[in-house]
ROKE-553461 format. One line per 2 residues: their letters; for each residue z, y negated, x negated of C-alpha. Coordinates in steps of 0.05 Angstrom, whole numbers, plus 32768, in hexadecimal, padded with zeros to 4 digits. Layout:
a = Z Y X; ...
***
This chain:
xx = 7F76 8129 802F; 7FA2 8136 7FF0
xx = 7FCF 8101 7FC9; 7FFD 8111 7F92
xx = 8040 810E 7F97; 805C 80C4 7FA4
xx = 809D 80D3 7F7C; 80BC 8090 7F8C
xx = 80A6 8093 7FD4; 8083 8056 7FF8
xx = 8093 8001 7FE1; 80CC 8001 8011
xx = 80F1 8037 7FF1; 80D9 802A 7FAA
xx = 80F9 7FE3 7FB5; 8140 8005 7FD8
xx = 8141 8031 7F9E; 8137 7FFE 7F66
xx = 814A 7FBC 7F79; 8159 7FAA 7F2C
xx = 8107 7FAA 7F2E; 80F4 7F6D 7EFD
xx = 80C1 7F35 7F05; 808E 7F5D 7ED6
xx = 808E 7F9F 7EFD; 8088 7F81 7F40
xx = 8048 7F57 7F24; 802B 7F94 7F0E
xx = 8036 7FB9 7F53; 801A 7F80 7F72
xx = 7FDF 7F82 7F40; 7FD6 7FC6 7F4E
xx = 7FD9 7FBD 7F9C; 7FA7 7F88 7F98
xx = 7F73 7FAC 7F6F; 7F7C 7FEC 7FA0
xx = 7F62 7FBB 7FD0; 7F2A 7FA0 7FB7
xx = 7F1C 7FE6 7FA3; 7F17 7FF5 7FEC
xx = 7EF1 7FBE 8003; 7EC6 7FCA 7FCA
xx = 7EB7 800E 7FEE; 7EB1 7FE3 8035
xx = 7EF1 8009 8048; 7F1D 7FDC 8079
xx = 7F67 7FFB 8071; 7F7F 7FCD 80A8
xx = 7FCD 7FDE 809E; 7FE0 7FD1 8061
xx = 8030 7FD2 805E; 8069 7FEC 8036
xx = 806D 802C 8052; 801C 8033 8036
xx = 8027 8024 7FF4; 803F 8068 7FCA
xx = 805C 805E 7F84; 8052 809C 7F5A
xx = 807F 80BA 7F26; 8052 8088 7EF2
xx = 8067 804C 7F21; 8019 804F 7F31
xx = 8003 8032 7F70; 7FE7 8061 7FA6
xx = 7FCE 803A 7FEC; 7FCD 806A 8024
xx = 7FC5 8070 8074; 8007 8094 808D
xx = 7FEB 809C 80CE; 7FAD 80A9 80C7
xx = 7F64 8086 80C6; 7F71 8083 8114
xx = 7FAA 805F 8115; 7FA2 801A 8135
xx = 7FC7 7FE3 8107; 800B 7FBD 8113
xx = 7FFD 7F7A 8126; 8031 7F63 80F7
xx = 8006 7F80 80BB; 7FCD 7F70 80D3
xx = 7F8C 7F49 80B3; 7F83 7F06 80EA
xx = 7F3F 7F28 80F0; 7F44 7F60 80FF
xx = 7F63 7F43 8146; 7F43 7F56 8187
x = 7F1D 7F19 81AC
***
């Protein structure tokens, strides 16, 4: 799989990088994270890890979700969905 460049890098580094970010933009990130997600389960795709280092600002400041590691990866508990827990 392809993505365009991310040219401010994942959420983590956007937010290292601009930490002047106001009220407005960070609703509209957040807006944009949110309908990436429905989006997804929409297509009855469970992402499973969503996390900073997933979410890729482009040079537009649009919102990219991605799986660093892969569709294999198993998920930090710490970002994980309750269930999604093994019984």
């Amino acid at each position: 799989m392809y993505l365009e460049l991310a040219l401010y890098g994942n959420m983590r580094q956007y937010l290292a990088y601009k930490p002047d970010a106001n009220y407005l933009n960070m609703l509209r990130l957040v807006i944009e994270i949110a309908a990436g997600m429905k989006y997804l389960e929409q297509k009855q795709i469970v992402h499973g890890h969503l996390s900073p280092q997933c979410i890729l600002i482009d040079q537009r400041k649009t919102i990219k979700i991605a799986s660093p590691r892969g569709h294999l990866h198993h998920a930090q508990l710490r970002y994980s969905a309750p269930e999604s827990g093994k019984r």
